[in-house]
Backbone as a printed PyTorch tensor [residue, N CA C, xyz], in Angstrom:
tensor([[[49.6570, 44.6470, 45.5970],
         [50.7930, 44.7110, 46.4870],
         [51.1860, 43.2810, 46.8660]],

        [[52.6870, 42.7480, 46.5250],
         [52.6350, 41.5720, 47.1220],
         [52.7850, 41.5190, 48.4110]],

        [[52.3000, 39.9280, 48.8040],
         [52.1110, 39.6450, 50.5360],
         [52.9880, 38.2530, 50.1190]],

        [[52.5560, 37.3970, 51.2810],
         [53.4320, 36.4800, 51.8060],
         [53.2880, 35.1280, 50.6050]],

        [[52.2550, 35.3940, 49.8200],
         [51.6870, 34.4040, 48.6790],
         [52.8820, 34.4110, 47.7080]],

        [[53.3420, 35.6390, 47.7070],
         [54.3230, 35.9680, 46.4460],
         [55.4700, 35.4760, 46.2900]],

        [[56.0090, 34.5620, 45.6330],
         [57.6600, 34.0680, 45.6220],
         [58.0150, 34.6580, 44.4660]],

        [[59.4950, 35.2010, 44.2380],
         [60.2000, 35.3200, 43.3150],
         [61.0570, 34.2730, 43.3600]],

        [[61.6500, 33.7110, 42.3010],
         [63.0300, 33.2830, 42.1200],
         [63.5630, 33.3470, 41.4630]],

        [[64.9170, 33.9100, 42.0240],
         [66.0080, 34.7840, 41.9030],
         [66.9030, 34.2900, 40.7410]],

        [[66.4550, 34.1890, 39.6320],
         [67.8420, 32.5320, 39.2430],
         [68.3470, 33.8900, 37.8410]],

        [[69.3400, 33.2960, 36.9390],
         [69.6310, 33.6710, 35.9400],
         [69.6800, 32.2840, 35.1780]],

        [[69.4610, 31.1110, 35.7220],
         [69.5150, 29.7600, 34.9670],
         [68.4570, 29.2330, 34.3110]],

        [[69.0010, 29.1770, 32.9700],
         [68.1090, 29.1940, 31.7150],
         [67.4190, 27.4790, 32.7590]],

        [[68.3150, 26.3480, 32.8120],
         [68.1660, 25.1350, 33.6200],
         [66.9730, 25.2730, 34.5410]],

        [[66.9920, 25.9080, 35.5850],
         [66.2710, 26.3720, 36.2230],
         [64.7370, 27.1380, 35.5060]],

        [[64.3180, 27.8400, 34.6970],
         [63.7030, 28.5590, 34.3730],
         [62.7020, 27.2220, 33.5170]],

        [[63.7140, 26.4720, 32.8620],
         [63.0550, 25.5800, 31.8560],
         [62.5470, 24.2560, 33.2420]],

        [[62.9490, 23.4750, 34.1050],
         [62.6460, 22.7560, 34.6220],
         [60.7650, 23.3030, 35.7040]],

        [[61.2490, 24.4930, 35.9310],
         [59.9230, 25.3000, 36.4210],
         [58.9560, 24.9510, 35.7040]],

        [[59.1610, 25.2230, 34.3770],
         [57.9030, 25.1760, 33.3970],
         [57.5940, 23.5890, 32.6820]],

        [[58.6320, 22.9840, 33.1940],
         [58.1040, 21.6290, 32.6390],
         [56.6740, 21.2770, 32.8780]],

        [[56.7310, 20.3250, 32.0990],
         [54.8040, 19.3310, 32.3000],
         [54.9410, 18.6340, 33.6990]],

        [[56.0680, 18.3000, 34.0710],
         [56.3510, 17.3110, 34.8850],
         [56.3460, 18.4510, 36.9920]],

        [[56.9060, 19.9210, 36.3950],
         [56.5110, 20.4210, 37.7080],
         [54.9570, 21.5460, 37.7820]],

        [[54.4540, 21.3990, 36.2010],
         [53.3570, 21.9430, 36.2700],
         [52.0230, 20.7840, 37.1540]],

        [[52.6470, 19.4850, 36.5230],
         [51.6940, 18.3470, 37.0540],
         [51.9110, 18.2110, 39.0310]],

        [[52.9310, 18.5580, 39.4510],
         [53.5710, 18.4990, 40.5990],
         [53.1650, 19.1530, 41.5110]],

        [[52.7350, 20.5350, 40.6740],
         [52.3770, 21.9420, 41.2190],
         [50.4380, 21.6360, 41.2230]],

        [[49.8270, 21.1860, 39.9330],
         [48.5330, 21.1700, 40.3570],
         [47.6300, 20.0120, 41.4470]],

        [[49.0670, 18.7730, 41.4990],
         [48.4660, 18.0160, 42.3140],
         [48.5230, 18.1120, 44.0860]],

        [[49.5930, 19.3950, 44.1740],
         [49.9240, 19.8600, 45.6770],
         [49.6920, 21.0880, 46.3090]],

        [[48.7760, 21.9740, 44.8370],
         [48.4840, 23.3880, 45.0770],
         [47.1180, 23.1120, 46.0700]],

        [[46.6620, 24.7830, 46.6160],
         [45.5740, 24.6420, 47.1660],
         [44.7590, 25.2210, 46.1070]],

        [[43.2570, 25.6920, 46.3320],
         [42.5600, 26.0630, 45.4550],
         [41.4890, 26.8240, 45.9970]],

        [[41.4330, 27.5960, 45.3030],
         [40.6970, 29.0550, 45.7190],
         [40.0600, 29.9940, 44.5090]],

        [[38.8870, 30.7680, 45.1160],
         [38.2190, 31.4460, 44.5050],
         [37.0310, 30.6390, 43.7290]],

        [[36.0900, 31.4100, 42.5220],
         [34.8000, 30.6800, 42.5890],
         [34.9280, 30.0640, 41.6280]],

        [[36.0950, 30.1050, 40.6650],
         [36.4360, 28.9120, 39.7140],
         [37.0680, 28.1430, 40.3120]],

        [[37.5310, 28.3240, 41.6220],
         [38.4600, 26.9430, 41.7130],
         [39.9450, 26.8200, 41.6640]],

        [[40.4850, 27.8160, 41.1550],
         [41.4370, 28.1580, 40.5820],
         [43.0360, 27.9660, 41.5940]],

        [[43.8960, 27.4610, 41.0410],
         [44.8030, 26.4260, 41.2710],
         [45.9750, 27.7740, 41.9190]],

        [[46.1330, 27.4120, 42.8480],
         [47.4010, 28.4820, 43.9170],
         [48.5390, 27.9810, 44.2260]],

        [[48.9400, 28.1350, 43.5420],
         [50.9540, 27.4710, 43.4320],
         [51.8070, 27.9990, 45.1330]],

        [[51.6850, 27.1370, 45.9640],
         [52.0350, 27.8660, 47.4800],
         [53.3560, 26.9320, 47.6230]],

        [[54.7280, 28.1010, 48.0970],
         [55.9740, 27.4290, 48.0610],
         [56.3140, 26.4660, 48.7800]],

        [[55.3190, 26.2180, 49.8090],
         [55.6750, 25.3150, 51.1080],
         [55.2030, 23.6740, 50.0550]],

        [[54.2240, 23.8640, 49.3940],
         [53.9120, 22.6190, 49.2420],
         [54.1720, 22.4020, 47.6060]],

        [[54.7020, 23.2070, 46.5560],
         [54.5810, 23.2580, 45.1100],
         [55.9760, 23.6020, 45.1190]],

        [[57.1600, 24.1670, 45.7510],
         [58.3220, 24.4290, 44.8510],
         [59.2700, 23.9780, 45.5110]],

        [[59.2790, 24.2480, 47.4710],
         [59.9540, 23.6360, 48.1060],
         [60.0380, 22.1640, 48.0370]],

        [[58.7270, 21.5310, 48.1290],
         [58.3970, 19.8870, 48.2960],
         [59.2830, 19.3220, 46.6980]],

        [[59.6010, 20.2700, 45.6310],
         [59.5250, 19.7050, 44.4400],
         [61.3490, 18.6820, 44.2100]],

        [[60.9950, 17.6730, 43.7000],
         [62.2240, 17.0910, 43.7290],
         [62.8340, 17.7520, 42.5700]],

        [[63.8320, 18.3870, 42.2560],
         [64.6040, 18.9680, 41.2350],
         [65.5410, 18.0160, 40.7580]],

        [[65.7720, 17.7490, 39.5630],
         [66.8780, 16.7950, 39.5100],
         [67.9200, 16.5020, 39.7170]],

        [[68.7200, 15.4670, 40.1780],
         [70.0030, 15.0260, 41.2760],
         [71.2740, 16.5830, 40.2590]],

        [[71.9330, 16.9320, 41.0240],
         [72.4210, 18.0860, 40.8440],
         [72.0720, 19.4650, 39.7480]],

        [[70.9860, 19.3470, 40.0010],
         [70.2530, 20.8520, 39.0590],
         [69.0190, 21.2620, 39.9950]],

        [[69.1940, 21.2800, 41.4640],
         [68.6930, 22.4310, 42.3980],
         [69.0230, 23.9200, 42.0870]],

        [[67.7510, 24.7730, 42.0640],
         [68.2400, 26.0850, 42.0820],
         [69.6340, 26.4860, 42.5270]],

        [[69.7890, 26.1520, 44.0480],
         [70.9940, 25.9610, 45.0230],
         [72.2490, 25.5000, 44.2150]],

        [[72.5090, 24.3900, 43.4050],
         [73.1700, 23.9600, 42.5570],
         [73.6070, 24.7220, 41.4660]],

        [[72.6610, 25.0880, 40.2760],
         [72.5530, 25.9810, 39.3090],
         [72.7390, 27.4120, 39.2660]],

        [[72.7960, 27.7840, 41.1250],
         [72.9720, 29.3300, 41.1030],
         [74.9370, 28.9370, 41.3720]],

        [[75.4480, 27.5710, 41.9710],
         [76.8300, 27.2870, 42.1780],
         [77.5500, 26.9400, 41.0170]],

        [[77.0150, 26.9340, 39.9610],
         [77.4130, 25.9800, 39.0000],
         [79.1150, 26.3740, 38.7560]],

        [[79.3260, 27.4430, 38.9080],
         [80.6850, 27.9950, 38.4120],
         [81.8170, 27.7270, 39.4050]],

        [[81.4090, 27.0470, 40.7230],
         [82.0720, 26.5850, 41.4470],
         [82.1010, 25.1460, 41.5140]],

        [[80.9410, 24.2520, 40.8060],
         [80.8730, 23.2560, 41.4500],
         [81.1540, 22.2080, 39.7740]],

        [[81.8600, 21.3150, 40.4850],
         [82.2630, 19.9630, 39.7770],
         [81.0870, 19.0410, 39.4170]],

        [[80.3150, 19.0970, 38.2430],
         [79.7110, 18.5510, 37.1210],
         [80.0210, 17.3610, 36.4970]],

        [[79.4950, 16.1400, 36.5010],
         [79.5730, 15.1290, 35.8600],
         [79.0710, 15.4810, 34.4310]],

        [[79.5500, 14.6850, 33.4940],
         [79.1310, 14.6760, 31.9650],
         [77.6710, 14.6340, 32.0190]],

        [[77.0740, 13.7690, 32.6060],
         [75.4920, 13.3610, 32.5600],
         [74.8440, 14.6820, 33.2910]],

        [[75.1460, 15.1740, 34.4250],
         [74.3660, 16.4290, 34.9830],
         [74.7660, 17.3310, 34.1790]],

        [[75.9820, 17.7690, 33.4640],
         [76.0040, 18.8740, 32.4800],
         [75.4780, 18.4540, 31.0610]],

        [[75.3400, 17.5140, 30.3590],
         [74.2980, 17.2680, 29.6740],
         [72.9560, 17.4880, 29.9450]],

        [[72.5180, 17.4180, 30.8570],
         [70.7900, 17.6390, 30.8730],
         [70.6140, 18.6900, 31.2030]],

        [[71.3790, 19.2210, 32.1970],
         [71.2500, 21.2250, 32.2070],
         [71.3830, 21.7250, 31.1740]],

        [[72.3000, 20.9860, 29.9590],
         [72.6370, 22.1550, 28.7210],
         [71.3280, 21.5990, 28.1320]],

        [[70.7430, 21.1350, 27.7200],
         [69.6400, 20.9800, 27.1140],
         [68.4850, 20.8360, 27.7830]],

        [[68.4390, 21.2540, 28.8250],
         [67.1970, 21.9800, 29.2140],
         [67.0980, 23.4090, 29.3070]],

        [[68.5120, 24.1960, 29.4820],
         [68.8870, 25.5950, 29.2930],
         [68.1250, 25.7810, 27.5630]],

        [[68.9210, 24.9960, 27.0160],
         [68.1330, 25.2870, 25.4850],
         [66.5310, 25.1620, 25.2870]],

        [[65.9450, 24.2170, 25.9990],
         [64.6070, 24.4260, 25.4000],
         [63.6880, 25.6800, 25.7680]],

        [[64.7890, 25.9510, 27.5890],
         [63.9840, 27.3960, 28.2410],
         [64.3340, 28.1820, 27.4420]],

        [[65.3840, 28.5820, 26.7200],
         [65.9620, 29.8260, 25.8840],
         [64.6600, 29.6740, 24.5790]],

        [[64.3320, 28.1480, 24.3340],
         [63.8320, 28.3940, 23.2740],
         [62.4640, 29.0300, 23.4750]],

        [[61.7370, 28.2780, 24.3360],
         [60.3680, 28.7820, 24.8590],
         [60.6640, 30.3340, 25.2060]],

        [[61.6130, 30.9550, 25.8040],
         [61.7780, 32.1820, 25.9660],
         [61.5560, 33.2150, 24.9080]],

        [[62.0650, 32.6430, 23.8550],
         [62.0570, 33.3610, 22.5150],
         [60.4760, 32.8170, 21.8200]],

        [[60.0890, 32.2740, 22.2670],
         [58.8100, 31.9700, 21.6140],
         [57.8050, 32.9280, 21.8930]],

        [[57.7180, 32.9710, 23.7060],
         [57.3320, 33.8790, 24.1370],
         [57.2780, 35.0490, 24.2190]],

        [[58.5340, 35.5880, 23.9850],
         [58.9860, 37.0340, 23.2260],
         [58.6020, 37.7270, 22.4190]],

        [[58.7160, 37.0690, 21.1780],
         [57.9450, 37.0320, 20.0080],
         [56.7840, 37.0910, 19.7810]],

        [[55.8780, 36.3830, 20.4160],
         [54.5620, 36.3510, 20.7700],
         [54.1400, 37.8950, 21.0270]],

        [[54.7530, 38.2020, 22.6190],
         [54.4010, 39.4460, 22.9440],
         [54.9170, 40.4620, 21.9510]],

        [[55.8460, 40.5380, 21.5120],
         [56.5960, 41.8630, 21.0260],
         [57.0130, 40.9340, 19.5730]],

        [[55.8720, 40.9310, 18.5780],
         [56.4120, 40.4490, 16.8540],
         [57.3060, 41.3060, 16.2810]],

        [[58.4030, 40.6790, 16.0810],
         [59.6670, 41.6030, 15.3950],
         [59.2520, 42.4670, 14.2080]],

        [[58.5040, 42.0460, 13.8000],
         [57.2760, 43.0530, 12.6130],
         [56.9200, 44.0690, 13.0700]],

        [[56.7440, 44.2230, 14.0910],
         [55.6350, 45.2320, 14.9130],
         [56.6330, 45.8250, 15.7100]],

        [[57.7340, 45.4770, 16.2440],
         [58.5410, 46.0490, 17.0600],
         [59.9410, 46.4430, 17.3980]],

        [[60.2880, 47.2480, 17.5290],
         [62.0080, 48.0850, 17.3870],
         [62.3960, 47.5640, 19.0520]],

        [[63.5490, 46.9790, 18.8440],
         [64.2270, 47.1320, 20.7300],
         [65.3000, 48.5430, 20.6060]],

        [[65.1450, 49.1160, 21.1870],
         [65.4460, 50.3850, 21.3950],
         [66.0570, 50.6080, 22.8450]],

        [[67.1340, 51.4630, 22.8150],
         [67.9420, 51.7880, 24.4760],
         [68.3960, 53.2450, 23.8890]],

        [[68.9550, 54.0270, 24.9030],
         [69.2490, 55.1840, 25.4770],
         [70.6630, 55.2070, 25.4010]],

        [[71.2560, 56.2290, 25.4110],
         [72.7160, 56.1690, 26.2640],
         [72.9760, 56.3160, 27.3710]],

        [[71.4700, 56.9110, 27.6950],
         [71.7990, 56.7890, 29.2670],
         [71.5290, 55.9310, 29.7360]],

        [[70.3610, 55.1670, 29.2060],
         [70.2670, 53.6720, 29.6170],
         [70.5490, 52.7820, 29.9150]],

        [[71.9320, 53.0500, 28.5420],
         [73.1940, 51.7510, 28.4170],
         [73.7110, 52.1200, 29.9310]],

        [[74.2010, 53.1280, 29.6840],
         [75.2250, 53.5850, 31.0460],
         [74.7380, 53.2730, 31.9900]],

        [[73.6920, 53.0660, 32.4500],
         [73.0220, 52.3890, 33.5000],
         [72.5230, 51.0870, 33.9050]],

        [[72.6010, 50.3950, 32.7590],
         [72.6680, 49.0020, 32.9950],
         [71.2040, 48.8160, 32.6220]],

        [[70.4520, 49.4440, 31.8100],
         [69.1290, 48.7050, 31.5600],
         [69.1090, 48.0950, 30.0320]],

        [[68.3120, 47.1890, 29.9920],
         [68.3710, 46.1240, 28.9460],
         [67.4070, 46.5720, 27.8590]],

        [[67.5190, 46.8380, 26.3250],
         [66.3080, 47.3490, 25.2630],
         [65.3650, 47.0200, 26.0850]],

        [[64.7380, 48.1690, 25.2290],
         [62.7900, 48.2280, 25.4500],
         [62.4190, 48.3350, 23.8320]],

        [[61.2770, 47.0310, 24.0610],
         [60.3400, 47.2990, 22.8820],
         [59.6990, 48.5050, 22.2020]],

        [[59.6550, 49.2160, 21.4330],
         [59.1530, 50.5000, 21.0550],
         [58.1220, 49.9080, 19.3940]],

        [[56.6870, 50.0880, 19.1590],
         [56.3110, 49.9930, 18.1940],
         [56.4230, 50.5340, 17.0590]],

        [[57.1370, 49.9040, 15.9460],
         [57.1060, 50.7530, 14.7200],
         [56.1540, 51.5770, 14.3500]],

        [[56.0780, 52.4350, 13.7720],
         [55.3870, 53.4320, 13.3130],
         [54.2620, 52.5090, 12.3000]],

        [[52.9010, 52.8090, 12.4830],
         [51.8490, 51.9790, 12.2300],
         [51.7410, 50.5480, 12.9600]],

        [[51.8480, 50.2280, 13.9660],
         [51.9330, 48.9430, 14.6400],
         [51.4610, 49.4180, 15.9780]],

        [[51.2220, 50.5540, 16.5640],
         [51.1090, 50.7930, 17.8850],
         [49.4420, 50.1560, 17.9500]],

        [[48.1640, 50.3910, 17.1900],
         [47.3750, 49.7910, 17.7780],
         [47.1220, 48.0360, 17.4080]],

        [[48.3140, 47.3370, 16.9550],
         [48.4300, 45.9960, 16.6880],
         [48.9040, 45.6210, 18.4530]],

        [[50.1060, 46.7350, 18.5900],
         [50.6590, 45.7240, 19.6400],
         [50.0200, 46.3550, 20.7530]],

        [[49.1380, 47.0050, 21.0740],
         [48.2450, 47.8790, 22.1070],
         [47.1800, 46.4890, 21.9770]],

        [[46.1940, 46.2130, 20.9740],
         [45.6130, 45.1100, 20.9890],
         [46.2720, 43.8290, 20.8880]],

        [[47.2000, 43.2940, 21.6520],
         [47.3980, 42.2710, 21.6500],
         [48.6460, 42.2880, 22.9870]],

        [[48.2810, 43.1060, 23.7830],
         [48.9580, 43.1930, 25.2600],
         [47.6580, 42.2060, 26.0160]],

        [[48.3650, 41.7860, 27.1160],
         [47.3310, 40.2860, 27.8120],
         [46.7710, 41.2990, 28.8700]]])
């Protein structure tokens, strides 16, 4: 059940999604996290790991969720578009990973569509205990 530990963020920005996962806010995040449990183990807490984090001069979440309103220099829309691309790319890496296009059908409903839900993975026929063994 989540508690007060739990942050979501809310974004649809590829920009956003990819700057999260950089080396640069993973390093940010382990040098300001707290640490807990009997390994030790590294606790990403928003007060001191996402809030404290400097985001780059106009590519704040806050920014990136405005983007369609807000006036963009060449240089800040250059580095959002290619950091959007490397998250899209890692996205699809990750994808793939979980759900191998070998192994797996994306599949929807009509009622589904009509409702606004996005394919679901379904295992091809002989692949169900590939992708059953290889869920995390």
């Amino acid at each position: 059940m989540p508690d007060d530990g739990v942050v979501a963020i809310a974004s649809d920005s590829n920009t956003t999604f990819g700057i999260l996962h950089s080396r640069f806010h993973e390093l940010w995040s382990l040098r300001l996290c707290t640490w807990m449990g009997q390994g030790n183990d590294p606790r990403c807490t928003p007060t001191t790991c996402f809030e404290t984090f400097p985001f780059p001069a106009g590519l704040t979440p806050r920014e990136m969720a405005d983007m369609e309103t807000c006036a963009y220099d060449d240089q800040s829309a250059n580095v959002a578009k290619a950091i959007a691309e490397v998250a899209i790319n890692l996205n699809q890496h990750h994808e793939n990973w979980l759900n191998p296009p070998e192994w797996v059908d994306w599949v929807i409903t009509t009622e589904e569509e009509k409702t606004g839900f996005p394919k679901r993975p379904v295992a091809k026929p002989g692949h169900e205990a590939d992708l059953k063994k290889s869920a995390p």
